[in-house]
Kinemage of the C-alpha trace (Angstrom):
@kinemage 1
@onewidth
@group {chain A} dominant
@subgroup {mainchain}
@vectorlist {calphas} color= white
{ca unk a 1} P 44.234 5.035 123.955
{ca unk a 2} L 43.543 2.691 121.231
{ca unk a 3} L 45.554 0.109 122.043
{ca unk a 4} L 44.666 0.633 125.963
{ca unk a 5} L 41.059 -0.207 124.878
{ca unk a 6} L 42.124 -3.300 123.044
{ca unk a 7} L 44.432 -5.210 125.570
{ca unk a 8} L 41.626 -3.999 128.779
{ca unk a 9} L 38.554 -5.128 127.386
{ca unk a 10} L 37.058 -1.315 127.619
{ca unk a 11} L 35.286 0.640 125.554
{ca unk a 12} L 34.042 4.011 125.863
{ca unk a 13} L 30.569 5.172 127.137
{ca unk a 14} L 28.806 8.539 127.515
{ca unk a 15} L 31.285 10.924 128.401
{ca unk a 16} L 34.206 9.053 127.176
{ca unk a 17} L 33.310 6.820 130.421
{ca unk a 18} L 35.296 3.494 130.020
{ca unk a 19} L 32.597 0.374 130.382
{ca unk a 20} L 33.250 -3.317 130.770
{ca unk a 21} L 32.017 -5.835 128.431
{ca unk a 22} L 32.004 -8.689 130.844
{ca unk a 23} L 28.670 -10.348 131.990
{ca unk a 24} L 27.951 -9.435 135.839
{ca unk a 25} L 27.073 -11.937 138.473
{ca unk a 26} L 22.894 -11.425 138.150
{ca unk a 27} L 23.420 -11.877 134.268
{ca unk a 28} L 25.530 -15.272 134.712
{ca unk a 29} L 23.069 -16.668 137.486
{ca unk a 30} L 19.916 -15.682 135.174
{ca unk a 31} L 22.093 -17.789 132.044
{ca unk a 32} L 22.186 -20.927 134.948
{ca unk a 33} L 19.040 -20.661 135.725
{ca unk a 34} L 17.569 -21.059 132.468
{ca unk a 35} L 19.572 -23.661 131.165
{ca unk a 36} L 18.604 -25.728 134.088
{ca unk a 37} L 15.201 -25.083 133.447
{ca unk a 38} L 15.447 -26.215 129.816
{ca unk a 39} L 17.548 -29.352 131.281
{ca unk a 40} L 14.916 -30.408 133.597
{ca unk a 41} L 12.215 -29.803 130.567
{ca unk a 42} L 14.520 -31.914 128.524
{ca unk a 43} L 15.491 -34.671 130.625
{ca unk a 44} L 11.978 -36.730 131.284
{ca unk a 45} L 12.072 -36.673 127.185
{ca unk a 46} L 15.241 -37.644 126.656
{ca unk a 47} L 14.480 -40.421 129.511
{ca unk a 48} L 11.600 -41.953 127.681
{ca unk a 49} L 13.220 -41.670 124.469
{ca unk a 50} L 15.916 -44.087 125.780
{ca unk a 51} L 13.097 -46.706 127.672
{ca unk a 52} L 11.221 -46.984 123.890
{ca unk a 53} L 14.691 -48.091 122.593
{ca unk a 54} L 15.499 -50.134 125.377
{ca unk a 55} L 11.884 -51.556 125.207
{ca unk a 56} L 12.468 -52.165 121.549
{ca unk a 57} L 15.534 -53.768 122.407
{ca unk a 58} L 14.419 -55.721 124.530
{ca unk a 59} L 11.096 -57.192 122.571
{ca unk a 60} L 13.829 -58.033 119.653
{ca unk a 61} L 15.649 -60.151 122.142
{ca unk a 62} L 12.419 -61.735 123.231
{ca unk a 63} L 11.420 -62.230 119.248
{ca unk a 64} L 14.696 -63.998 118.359
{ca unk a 65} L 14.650 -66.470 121.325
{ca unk a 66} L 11.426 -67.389 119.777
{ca unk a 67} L 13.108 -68.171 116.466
{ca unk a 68} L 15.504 -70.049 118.487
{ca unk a 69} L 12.967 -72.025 120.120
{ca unk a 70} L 11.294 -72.443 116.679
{ca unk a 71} L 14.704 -74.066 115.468
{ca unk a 72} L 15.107 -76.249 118.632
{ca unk a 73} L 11.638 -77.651 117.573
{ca unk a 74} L 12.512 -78.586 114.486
{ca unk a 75} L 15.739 -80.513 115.622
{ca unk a 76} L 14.316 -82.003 118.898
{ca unk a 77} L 10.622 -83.923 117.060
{ca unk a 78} L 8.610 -81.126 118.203
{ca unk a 79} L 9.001 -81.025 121.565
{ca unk a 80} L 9.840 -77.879 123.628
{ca unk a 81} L 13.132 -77.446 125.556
{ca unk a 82} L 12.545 -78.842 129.147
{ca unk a 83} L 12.531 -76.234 131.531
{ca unk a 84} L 15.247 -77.921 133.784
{ca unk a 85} L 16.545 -81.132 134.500
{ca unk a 86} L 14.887 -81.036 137.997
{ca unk a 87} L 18.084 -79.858 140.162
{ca unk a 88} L 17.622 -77.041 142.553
{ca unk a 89} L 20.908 -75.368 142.064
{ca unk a 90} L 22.529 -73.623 139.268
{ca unk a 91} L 25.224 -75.203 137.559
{ca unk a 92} L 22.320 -77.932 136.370
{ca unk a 93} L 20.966 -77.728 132.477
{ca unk a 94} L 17.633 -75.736 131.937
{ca unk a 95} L 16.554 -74.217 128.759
{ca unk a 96} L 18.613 -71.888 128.497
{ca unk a 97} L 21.334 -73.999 128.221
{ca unk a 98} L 20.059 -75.754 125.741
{ca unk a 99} L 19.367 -72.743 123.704
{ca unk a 100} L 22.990 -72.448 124.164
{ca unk a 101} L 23.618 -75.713 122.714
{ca unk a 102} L 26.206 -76.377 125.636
{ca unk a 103} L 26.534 -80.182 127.525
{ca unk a 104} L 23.496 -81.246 129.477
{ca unk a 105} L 25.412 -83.079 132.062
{ca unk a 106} L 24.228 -82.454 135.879
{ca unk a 107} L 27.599 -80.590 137.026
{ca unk a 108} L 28.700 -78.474 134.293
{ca unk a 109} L 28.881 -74.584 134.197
{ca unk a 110} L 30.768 -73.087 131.669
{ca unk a 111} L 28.560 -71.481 129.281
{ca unk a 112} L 30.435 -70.475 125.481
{ca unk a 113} L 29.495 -67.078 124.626
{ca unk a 114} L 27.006 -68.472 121.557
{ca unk a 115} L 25.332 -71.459 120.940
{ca unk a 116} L 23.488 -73.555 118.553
{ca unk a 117} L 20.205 -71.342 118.844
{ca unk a 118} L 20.842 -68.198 120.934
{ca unk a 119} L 24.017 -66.028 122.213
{ca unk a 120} L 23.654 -64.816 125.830
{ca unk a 121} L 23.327 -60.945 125.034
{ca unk a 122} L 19.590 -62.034 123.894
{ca unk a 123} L 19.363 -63.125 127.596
{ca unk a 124} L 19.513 -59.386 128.783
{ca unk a 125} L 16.698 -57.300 128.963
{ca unk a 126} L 18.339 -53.310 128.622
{ca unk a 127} L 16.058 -52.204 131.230
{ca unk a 128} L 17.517 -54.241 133.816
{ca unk a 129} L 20.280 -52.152 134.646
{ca unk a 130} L 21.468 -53.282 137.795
{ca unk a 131} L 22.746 -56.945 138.976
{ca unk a 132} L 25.823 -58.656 137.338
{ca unk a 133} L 25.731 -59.414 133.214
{ca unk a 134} L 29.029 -60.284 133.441
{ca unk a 135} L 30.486 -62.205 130.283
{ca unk a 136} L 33.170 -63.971 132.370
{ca unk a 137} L 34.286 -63.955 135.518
{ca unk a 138} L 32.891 -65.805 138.654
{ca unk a 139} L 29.238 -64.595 137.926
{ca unk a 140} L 29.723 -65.805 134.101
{ca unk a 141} L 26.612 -68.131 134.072
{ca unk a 142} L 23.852 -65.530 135.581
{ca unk a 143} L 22.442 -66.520 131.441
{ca unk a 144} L 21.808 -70.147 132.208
{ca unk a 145} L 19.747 -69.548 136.183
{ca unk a 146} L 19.101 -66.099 136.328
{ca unk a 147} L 18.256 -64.709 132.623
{ca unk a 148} L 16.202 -61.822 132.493
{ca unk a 149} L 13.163 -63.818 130.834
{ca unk a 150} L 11.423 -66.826 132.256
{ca unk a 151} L 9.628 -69.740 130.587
{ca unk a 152} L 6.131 -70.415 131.372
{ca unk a 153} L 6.479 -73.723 133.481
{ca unk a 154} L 2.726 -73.992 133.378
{ca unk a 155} L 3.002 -75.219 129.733
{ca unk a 156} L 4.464 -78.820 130.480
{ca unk a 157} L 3.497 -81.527 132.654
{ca unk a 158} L 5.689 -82.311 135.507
{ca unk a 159} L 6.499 -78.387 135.418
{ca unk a 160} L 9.310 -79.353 132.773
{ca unk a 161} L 11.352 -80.954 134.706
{ca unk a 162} L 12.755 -83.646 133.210
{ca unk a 163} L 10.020 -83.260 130.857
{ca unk a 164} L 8.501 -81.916 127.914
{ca unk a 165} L 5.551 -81.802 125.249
{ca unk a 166} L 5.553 -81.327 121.838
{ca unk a 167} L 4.248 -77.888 120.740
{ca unk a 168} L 2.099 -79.303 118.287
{ca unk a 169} L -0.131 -80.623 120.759
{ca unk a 170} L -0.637 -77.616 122.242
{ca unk a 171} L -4.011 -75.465 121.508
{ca unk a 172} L -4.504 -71.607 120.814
{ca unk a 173} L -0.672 -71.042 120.693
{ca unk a 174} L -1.519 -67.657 119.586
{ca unk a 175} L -2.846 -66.323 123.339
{ca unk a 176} L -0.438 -68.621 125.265
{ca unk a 177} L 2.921 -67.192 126.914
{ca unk a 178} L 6.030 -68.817 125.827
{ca unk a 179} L 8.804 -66.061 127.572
{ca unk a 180} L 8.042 -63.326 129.589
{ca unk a 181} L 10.318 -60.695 131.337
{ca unk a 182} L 10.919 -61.762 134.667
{ca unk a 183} L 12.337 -60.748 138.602
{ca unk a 184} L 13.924 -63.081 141.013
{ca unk a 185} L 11.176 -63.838 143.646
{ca unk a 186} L 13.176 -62.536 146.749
{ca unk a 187} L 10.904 -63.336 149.471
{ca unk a 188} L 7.051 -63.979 149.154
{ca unk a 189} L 6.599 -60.474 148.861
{ca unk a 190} L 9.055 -58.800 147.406
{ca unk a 191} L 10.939 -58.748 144.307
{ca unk a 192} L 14.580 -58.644 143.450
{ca unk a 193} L 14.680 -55.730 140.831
{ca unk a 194} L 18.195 -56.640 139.896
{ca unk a 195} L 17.741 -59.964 138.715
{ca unk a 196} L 15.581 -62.368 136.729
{ca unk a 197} L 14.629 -65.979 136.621
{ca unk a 198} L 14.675 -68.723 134.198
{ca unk a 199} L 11.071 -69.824 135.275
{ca unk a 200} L 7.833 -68.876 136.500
{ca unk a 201} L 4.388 -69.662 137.713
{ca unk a 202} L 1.017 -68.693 138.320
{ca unk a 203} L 0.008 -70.192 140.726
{ca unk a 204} L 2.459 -70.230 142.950
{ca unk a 205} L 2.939 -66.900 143.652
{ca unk a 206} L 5.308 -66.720 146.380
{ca unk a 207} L 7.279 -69.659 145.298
{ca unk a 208} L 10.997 -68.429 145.999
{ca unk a 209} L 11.940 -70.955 143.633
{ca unk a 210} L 9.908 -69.014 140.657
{ca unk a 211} L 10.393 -65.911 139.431
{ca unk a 212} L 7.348 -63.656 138.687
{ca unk a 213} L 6.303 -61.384 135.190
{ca unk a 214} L 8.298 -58.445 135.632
{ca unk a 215} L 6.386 -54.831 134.921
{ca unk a 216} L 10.054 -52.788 134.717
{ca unk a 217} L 9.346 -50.945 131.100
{ca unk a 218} L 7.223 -47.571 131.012
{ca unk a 219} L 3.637 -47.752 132.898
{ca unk a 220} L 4.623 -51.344 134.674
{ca unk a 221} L 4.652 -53.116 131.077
{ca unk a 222} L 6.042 -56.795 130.939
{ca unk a 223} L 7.156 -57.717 127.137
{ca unk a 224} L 6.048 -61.641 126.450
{ca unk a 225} L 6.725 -64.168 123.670
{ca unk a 226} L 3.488 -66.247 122.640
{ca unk a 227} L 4.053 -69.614 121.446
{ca unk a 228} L 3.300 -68.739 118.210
{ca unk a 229} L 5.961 -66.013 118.028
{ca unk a 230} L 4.806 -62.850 118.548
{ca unk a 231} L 5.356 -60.285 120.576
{ca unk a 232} L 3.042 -58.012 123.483
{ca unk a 233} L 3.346 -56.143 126.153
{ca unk a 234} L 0.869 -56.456 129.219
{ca unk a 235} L 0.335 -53.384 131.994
{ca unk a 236} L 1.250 -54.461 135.609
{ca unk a 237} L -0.971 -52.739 138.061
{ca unk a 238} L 0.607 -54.429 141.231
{ca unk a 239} L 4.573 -54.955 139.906
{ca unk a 240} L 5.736 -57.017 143.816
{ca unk a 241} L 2.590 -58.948 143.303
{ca unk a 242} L 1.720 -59.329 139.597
{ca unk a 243} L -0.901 -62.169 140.042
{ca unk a 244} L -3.116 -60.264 142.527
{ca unk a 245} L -5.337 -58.999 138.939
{ca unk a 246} L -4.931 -58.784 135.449
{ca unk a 247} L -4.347 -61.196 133.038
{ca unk a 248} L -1.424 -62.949 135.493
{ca unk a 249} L -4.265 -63.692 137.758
{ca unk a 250} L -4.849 -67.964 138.361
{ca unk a 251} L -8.500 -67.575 137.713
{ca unk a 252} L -10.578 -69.422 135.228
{ca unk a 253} L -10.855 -67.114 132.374
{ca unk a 254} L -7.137 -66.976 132.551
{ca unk a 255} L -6.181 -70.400 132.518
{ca unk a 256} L -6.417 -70.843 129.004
{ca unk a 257} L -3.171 -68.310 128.490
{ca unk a 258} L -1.260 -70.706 131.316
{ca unk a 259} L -2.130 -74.033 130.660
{ca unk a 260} L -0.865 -76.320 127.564
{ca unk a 261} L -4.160 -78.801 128.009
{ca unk a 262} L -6.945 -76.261 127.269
């Protein structure tokens, strides 16, 4: 009887009645139920958790582009890195190829994997998770036309192209945007989500040719770099149509964060 007990799973109730030690269907479905419970407690925790780090990531990126810049300033008399040589297409040298420290020929399109002053990982904001960050392949130069942060054309005459100015000459550096996350303008009112722009504008707003501050960390926050290095974040109420109010907006009392002669 012993060893009938041991090899059945049995063991012996009121009675000598045999009863099994195995959980029944009720028991199993009230275990389910109350891990998914705990799981769906869990999960918008462990979700924000992982938006802080990729925000953190992604304001570290933003800080040592600015130390980049700051580098390219002292090797270039001052001056900032034009934002593009004035061709429409990619494949022609903006700033982020010079960042890159590759050739600054109009047809080239190979981009090396580091540079004299930034590597293109800092050209990837975690939060974008979708598009292609591919580091070869057909789609190997999205870095150089379509980074995830944009420069702040407003801060050089002629829009940068072709041009520059030397920081120097360039008041309240502390309140002015340098960098600031960015989407692909897709159509003059929407976004593209999955991609970013080298460049953008204020007051153009639905400029397909400029991207637009993109609000894509927790609460519609944009992460920007300030010409004199430091790092904020700024709340997008509207995130298709950031200059519609806020401190994006082309109005008077925000000029002075746009343009370099104030």
């Amino acid at each position: 009887m012993i060893f009938q007990q041991a090899t059945t799973g049995k063991i012996p109730g009121k009675g000598g009645v045999m009863r099994s030690s195995s959980f029944t269907l009720i028991e199993l479905l009230v275990v389910i139920t109350i891990i998914a419970i705990l799981a769906s407690m869990l999960l918008p925790a462990l979700n924000q958790a992982r938006e802080r780090a990729r925000n953190a990531q992604c304001q570290s990126n933003l800080k040592e582009l600015g130390a980049g810049m700051l580098l390219y300033f002292g090797d270039n008399r001052d001056f900032l890195p034009p934002v593009s040589n004035g061709a429409s297409s990619p494949g022609s040298p903006r700033w982020t190829a010079l960042l890159m420290g590759t050739q600054t020929t109009m047809n080239f399109w190979e981009v090396p994997s580091s540079g004299a002053y930034a590597g293109r990982q800092l050209f990837h904001c975690p939060s974008m998770t979708g598009g292609n960050h591919a580091a070869s392949g057909s789609d190997s130069g999205w870095w150089e036309y379509t980074p995830d942060y944009g420069v702040n054309s407003l801060l050089y005459p002629g829009n940068g192209n072709r041009e520059s100015v030397k920081i120097s000459s360039i008041r309240s550096v502390s309140i002015k945007f340098l960098l600031i996350d960015t989407w692909a303008r897709q159509t003059t009112e929407l976004c593209n989500r999955d991609q970013g722009y080298f460049r953008w504008q204020n007051n153009i707003p639905g400029n397909t040719g400029y991207g637009v501050p993109a609000g894509r960390h927790t609460g519609g926050m944009a992460n920007a770099l300030h010409l004199d290095g430091h790092v904020r974040a700024y709340r997008i109420k509207n995130p298709e149509q950031p200059y519609s109010d806020g401190i994006f907006q082309n109005t008077d009392q925000n000029k002075p964060y746009f343009r370099y002669q104030f």
